[in-house]
Backbone as JSON Lines, residues from 0, in Angstrom:
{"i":0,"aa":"X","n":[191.53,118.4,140.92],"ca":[191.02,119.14,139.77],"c":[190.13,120.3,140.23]}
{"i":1,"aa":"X","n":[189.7,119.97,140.97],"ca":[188.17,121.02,141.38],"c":[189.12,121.93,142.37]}
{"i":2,"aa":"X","n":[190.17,121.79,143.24],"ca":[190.84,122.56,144.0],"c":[191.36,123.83,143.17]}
{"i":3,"aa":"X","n":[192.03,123.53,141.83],"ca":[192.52,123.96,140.81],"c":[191.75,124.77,140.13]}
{"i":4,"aa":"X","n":[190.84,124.15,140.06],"ca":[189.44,125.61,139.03],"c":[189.06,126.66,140.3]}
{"i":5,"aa":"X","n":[188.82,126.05,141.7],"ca":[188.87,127.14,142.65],"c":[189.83,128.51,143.0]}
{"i":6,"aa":"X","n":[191.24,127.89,142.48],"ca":[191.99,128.71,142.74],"c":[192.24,129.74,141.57]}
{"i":7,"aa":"X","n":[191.75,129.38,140.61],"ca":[192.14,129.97,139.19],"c":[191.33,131.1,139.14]}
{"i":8,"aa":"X","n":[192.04,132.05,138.72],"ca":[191.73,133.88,139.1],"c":[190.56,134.19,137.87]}
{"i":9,"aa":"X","n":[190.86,133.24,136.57],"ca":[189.82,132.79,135.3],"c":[188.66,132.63,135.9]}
{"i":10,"aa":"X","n":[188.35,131.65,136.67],"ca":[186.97,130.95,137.05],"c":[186.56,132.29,137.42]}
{"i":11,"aa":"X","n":[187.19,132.64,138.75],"ca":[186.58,133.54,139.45],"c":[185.43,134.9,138.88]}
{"i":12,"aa":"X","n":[186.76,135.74,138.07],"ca":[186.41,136.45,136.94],"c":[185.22,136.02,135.99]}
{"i":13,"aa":"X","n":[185.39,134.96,135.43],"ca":[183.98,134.65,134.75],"c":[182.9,134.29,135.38]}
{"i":14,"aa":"X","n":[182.67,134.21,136.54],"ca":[181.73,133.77,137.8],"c":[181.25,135.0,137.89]}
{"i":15,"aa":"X","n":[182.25,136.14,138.37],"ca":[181.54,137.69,138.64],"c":[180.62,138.38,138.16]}
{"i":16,"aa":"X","n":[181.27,137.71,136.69],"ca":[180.72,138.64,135.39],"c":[179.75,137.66,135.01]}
{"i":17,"aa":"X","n":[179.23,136.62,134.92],"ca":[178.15,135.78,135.17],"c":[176.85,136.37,135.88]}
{"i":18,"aa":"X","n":[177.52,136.52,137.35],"ca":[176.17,136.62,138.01],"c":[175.88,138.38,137.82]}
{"i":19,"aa":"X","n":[176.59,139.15,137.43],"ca":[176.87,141.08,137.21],"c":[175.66,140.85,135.96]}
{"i":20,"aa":"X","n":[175.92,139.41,135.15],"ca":[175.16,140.12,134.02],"c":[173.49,139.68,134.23]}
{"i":21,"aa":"X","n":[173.38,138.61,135.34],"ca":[172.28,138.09,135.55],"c":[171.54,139.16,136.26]}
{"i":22,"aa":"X","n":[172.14,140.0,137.37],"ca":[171.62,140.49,138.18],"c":[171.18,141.77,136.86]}
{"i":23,"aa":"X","n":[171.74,142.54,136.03],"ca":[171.6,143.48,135.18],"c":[170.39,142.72,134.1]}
{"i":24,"aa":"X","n":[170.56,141.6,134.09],"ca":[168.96,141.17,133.06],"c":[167.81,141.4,134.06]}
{"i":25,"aa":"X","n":[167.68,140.75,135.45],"ca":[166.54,140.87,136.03],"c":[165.98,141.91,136.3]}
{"i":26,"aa":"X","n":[167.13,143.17,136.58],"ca":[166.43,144.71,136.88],"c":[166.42,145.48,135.83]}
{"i":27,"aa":"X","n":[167.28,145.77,134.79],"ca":[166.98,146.32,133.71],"c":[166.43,145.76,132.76]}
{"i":28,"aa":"X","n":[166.66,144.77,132.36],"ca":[165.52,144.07,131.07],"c":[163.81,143.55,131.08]}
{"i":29,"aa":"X","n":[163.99,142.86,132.39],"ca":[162.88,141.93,133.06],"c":[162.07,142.94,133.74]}
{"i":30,"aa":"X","n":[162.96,143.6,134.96],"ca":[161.65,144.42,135.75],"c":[161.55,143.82,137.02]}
{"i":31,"aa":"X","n":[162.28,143.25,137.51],"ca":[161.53,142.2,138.79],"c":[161.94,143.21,140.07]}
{"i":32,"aa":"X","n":[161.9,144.43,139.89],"ca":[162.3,145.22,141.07],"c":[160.9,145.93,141.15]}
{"i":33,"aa":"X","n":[160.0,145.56,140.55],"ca":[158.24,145.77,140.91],"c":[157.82,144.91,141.55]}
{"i":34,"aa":"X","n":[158.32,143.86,141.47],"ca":[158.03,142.74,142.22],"c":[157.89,142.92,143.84]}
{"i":35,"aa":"X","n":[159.12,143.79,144.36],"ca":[159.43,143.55,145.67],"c":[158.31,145.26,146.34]}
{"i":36,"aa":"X","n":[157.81,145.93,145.5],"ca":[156.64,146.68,146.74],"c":[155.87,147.13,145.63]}
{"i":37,"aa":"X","n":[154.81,147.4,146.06],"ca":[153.38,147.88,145.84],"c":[153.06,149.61,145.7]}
{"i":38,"aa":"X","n":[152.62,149.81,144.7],"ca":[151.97,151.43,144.92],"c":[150.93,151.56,144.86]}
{"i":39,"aa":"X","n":[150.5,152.32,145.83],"ca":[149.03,152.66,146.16],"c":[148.76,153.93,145.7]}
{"i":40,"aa":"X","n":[147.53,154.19,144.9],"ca":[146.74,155.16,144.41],"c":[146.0,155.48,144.65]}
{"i":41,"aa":"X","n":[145.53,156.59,145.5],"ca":[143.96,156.8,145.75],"c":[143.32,157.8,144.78]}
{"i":42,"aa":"X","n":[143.05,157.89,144.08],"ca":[142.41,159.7,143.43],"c":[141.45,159.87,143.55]}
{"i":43,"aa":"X","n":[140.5,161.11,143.96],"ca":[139.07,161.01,144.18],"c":[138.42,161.29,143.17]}
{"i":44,"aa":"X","n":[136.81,160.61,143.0],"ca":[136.25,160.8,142.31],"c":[134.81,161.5,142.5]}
{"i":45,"aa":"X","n":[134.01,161.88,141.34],"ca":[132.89,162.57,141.32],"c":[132.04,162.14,143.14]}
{"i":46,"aa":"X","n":[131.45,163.04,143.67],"ca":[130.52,162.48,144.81],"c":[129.03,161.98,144.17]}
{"i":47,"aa":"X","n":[129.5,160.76,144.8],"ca":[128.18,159.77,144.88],"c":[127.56,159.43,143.15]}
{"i":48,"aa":"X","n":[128.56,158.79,142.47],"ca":[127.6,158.87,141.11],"c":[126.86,157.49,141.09]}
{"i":49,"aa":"X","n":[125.68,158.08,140.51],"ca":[124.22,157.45,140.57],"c":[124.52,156.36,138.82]}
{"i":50,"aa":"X","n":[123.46,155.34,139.74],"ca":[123.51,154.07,139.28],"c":[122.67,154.01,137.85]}
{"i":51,"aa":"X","n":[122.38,153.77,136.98],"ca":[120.79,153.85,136.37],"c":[119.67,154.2,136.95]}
{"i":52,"aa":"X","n":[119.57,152.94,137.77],"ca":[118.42,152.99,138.2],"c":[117.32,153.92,138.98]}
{"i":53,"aa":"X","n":[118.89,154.77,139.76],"ca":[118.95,156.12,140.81],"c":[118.26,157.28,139.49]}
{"i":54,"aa":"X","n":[118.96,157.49,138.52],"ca":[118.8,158.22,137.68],"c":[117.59,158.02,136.78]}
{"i":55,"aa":"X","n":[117.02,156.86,136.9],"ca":[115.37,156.95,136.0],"c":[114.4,157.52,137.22]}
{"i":56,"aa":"X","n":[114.59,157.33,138.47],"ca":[113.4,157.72,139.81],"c":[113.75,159.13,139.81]}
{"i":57,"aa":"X","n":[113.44,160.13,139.35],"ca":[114.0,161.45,140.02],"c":[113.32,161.46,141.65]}
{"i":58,"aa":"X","n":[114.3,162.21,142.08],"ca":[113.42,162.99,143.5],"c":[112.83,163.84,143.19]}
{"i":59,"aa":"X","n":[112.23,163.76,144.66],"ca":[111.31,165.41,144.33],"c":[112.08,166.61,145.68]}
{"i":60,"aa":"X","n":[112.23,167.52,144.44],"ca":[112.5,168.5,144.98],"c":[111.77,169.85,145.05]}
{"i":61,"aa":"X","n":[111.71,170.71,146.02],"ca":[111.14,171.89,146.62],"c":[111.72,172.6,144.52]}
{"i":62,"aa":"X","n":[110.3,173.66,144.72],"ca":[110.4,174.28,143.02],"c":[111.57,175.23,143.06]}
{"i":63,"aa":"X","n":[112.06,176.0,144.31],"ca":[113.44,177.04,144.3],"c":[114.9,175.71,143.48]}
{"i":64,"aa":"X","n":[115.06,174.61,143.82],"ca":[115.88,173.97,143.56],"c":[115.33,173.33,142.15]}
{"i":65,"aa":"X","n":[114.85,173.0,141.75],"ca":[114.25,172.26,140.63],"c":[115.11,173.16,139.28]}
{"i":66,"aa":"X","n":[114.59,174.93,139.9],"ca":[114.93,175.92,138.73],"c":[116.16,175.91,138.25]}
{"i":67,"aa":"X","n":[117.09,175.84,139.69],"ca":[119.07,175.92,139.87],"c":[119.46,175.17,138.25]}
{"i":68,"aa":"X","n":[120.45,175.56,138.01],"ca":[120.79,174.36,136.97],"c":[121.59,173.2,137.68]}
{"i":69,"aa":"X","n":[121.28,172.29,137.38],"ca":[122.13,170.91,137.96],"c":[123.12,170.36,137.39]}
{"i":70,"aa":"X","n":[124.18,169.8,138.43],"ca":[125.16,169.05,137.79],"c":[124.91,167.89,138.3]}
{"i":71,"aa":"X","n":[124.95,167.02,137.57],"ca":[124.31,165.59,137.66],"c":[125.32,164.85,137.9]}
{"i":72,"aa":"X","n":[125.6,163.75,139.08],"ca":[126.49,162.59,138.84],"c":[126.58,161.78,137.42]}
{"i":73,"aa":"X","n":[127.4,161.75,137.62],"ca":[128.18,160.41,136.41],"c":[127.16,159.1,136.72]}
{"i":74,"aa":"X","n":[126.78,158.76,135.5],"ca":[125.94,157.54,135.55],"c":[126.39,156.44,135.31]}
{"i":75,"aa":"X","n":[126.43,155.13,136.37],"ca":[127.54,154.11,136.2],"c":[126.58,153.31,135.16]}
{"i":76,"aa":"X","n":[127.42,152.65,133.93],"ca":[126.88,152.36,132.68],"c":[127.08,150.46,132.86]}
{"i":77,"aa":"X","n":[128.23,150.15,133.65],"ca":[128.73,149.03,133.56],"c":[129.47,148.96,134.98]}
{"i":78,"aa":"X","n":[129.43,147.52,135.24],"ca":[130.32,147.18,136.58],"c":[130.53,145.71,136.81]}
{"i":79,"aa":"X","n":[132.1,145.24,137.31],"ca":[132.49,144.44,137.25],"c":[133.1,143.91,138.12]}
{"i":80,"aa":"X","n":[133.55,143.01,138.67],"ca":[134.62,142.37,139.42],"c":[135.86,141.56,139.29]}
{"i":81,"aa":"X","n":[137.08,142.38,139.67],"ca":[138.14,141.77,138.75],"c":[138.71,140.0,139.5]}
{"i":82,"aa":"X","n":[138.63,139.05,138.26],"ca":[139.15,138.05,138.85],"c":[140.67,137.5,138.72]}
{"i":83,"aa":"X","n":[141.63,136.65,139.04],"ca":[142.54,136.19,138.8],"c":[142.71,135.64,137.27]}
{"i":84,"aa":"X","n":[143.66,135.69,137.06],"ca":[144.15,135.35,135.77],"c":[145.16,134.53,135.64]}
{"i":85,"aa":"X","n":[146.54,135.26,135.17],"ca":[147.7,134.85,135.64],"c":[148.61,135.58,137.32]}
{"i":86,"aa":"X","n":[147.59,136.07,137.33],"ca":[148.65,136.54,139.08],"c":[147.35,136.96,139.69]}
{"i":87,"aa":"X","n":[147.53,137.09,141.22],"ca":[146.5,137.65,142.12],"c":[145.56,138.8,142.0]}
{"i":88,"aa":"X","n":[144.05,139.07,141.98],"ca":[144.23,140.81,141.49],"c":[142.75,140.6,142.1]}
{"i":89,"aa":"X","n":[142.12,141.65,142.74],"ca":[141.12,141.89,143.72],"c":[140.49,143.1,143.25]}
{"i":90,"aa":"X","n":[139.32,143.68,143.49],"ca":[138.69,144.96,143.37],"c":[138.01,145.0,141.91]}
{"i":91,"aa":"X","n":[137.07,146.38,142.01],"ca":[135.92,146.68,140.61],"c":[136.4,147.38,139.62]}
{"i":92,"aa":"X","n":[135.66,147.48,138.81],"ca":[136.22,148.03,137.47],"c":[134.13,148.58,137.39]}
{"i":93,"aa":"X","n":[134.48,150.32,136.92],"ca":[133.19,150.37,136.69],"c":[133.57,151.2,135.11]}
{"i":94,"aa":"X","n":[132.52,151.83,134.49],"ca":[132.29,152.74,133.54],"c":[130.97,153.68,133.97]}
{"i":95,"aa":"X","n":[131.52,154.96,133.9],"ca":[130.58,155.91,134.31],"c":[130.34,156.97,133.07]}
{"i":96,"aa":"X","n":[129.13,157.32,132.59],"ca":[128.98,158.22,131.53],"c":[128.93,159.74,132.13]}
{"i":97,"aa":"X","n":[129.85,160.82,131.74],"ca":[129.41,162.06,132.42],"c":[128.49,163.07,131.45]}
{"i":98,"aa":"X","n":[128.28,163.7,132.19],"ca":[127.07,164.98,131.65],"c":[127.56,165.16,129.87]}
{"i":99,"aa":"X","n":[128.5,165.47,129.61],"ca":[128.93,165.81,128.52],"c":[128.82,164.49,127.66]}
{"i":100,"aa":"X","n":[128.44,163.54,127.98],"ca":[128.47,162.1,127.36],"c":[129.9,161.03,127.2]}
{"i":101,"aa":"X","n":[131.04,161.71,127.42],"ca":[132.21,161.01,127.71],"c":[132.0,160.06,128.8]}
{"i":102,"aa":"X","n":[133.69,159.22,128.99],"ca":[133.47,157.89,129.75],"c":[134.06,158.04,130.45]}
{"i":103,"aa":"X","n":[133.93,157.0,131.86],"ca":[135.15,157.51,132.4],"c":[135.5,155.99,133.48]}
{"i":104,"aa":"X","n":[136.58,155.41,133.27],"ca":[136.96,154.19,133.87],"c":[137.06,154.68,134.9]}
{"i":105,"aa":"X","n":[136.85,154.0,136.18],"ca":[136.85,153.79,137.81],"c":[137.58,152.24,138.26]}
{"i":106,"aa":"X","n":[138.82,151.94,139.0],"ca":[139.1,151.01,139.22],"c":[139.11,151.25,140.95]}
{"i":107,"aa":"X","n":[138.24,150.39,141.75],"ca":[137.99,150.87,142.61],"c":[138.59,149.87,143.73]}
{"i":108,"aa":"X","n":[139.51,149.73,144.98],"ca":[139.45,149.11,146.39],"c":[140.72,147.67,145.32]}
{"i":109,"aa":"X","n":[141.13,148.3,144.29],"ca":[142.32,147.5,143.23],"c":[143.14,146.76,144.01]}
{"i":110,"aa":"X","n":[143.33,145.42,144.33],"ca":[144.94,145.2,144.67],"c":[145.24,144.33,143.72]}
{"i":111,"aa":"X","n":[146.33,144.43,142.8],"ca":[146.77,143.43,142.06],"c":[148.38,142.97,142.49]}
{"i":112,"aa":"X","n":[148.77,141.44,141.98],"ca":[150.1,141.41,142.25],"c":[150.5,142.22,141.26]}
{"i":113,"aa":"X","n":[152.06,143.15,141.55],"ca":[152.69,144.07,140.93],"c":[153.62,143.64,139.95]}
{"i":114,"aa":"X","n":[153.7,143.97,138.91],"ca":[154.57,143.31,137.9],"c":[155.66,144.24,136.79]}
{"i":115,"aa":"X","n":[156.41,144.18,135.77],"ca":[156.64,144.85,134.99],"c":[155.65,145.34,134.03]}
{"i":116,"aa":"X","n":[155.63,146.79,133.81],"ca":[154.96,147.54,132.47],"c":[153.6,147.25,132.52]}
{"i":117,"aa":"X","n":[152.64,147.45,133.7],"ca":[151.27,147.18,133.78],"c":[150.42,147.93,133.06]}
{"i":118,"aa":"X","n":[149.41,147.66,131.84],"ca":[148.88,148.46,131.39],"c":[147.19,148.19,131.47]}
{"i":119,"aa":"X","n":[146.06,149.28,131.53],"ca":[145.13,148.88,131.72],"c":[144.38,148.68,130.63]}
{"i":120,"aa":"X","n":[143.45,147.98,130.05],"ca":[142.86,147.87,128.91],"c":[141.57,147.36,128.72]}
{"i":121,"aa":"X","n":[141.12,148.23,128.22],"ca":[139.3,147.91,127.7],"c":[138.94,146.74,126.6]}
{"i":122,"aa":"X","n":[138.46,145.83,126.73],"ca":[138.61,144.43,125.64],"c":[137.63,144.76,125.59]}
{"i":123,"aa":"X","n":[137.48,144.18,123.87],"ca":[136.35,143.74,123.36],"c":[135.94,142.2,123.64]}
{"i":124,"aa":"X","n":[135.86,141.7,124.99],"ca":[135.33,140.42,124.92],"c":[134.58,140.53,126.05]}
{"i":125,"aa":"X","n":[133.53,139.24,126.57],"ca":[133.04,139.12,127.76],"c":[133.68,139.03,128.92]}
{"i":126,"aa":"X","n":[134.94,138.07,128.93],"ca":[135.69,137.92,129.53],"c":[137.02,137.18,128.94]}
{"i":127,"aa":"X","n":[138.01,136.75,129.76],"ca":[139.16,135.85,129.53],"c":[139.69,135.46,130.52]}
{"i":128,"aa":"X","n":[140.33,134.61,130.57],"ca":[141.11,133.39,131.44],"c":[142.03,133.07,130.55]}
{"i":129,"aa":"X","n":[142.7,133.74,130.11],"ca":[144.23,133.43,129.06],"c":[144.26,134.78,128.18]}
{"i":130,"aa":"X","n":[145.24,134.68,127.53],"ca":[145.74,135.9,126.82],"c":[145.72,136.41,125.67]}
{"i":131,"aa":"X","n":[145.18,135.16,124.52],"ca":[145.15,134.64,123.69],"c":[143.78,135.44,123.14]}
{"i":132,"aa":"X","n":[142.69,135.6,124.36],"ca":[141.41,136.33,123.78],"c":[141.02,137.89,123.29]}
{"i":133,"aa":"X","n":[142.2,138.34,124.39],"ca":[142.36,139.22,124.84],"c":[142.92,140.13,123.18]}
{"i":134,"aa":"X","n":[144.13,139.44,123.17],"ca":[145.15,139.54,121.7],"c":[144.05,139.89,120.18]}
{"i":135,"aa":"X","n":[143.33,138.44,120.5],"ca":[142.16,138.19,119.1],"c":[140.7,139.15,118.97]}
{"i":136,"aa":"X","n":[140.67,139.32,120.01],"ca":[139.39,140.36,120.65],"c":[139.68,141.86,120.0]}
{"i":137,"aa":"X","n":[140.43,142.26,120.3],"ca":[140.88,143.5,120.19],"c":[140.5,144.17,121.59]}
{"i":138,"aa":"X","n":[141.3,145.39,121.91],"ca":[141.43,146.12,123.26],"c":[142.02,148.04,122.91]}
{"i":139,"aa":"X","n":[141.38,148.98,123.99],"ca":[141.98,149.85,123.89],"c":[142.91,150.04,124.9]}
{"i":140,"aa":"X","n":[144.08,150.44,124.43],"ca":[144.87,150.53,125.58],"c":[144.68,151.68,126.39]}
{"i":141,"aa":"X","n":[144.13,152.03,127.54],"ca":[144.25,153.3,128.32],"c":[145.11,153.89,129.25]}
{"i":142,"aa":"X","n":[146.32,153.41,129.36],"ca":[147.36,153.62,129.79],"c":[147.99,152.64,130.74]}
{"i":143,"aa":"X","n":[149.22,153.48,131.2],"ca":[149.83,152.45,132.53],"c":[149.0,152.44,133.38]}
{"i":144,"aa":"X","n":[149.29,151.23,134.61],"ca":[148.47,150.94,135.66],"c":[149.08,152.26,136.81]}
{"i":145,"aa":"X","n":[148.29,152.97,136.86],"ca":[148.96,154.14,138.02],"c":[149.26,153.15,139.28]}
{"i":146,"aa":"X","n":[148.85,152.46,139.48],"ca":[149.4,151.81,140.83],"c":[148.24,150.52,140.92]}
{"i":147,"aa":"X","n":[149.39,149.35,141.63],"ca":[148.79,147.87,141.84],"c":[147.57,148.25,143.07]}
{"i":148,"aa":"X","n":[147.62,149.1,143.34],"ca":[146.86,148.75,145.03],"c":[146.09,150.53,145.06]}
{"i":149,"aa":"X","n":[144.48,150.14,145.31],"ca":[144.05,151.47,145.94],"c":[142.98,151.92,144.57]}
{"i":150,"aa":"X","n":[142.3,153.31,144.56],"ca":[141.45,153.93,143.61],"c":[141.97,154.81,142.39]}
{"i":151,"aa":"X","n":[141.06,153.95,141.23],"ca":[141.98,155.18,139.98],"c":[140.61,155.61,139.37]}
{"i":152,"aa":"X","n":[141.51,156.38,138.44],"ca":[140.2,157.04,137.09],"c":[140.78,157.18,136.26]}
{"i":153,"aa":"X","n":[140.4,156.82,134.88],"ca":[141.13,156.41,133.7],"c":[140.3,157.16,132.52]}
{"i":154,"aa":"X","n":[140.65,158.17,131.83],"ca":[139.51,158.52,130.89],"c":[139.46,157.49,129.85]}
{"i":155,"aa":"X","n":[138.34,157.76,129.16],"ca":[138.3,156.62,128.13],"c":[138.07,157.49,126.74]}
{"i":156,"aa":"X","n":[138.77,156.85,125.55],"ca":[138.47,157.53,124.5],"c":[137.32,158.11,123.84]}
{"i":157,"aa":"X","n":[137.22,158.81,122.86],"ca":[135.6,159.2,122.45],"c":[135.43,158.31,121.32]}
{"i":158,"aa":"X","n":[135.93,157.37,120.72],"ca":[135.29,156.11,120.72],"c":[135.2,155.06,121.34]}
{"i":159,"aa":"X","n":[134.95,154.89,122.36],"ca":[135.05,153.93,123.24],"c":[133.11,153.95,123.25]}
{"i":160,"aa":"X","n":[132.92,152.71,123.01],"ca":[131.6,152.42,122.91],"c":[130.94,150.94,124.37]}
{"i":161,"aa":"X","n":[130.26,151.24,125.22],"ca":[130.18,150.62,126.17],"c":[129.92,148.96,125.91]}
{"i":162,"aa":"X","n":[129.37,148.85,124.68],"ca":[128.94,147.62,124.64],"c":[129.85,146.74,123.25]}
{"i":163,"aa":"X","n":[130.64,147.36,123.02],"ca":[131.55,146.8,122.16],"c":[132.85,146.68,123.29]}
{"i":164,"aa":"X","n":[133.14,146.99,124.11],"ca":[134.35,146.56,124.96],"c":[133.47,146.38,126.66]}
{"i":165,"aa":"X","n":[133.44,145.39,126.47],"ca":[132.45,144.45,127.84],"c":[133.55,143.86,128.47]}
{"i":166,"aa":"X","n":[135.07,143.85,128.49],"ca":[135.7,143.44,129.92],"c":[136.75,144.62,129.95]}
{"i":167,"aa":"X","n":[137.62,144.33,131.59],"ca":[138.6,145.16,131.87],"c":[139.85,144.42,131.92]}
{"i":168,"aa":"X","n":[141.06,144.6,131.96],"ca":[142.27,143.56,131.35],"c":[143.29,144.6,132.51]}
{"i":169,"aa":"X","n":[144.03,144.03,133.38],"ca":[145.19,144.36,133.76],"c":[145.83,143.99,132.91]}
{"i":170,"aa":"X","n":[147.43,143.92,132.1],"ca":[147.65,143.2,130.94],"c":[149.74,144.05,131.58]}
{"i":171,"aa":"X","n":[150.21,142.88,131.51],"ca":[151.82,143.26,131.22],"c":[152.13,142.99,129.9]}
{"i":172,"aa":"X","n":[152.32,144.35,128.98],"ca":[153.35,144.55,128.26],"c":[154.36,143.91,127.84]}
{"i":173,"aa":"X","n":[155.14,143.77,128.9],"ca":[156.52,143.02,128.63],"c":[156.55,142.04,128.41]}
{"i":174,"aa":"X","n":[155.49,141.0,128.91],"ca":[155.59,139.62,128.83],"c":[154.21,138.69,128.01]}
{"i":175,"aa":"X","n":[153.54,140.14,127.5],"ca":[151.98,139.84,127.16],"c":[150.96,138.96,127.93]}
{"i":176,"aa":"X","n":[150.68,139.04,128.95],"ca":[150.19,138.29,129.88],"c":[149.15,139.44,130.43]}
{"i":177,"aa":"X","n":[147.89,138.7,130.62],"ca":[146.78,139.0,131.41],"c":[146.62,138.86,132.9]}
{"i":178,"aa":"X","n":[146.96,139.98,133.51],"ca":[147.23,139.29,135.29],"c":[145.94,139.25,135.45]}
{"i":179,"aa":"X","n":[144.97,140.05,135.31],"ca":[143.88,140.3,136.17],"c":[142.31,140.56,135.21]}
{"i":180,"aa":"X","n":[141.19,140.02,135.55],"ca":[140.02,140.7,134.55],"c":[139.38,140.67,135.21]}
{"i":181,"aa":"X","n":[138.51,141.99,134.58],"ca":[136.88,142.3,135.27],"c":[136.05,142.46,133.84]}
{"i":182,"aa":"X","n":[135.05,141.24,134.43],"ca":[133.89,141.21,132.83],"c":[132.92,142.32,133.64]}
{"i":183,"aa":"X","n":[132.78,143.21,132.64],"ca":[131.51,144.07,133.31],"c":[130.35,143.55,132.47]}
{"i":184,"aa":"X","n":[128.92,144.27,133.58],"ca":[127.97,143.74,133.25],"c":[127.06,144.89,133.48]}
């Protein structure tokens, strides 16, 4: 019997087209061709932006420089450390306020595992360990993840209020899942 279904040109044919359609769900529907490498992002950011604390001590400076007009570092408002979730994910998450009073996300020394449709997102919660909070919380979405691995900068909306969205959310899209969080503090 089993010699017989081997030889039959039927089996074969529906075997092909079996695994043609499996292989076409995993890369076009699913995504699992993120799976197999990593992109790294570096983009640079402002030099040296000052902490609070940097920014309540002024220095003292000679009176020729005092007069100059200054451009002031970005003042980091919030900072975090991203932990595991549902997949591996390493590196900070800050918020920096610039001169003009806008925001500006920093994901800094990032490696996350790489997945389908990574998007980054500002929650309104302290933190999460499931997905479920994340969903009920509410979140802004600030775009795709430019890359699993390395330094980004993410603007943040002009409502984006620092203390109404207190964590950071790696978050796939496709599958609604939370890979990665950083509760800032």
């Amino acid at each position: 019997m089993l010699e017989k279904l081997v030889r039959d040109k039927l089996f074969w044919v529906a075997g092909v087209a079996a695994v043609a359609l499996s292989v076409y769900l995993a890369f076009a529907v699913f995504g699992v061709q993120a799976l197999l490498y990593d992109r790294e992002v570096n983009e640079d950011f402002a030099a040296s932006a000052a902490t609070p604390e940097e920014q309540a001590s002024p220095s003292r400076m000679p009176a020729e420089q005092a007069s100059e007009p200054s451009t002031s570092a970005p003042v980091r408002v919030s900072f975090g450390d991203f932990h595991e979730v549902a997949h591996h994910g390493t590196g900070s998450a800050a918020v920096y306020r610039q001169d003009d009073g806008s925001y500006v996300l920093r994901l800094e020394n990032l490696d996350i595992f790489n997945g389908p449709d990574l998007y980054v997102y500002a929650v309104a919660a302290g933190d999460a360990n499931d997905n479920e909070t994340i969903l009920e919380a509410g979140f802004l979405n600030l775009g795709r993840l430019k890359g699993n691995q390395g330094n980004q900068t993410y603007e943040l909306p002009a409502d984006f209020d620092p203390s109404t969205y207190r964590s950071i959310s790696v978050w796939c899209q496709r599958f609604s899942v939370n890979f990665a969080m950083a509760p800032l503090r």
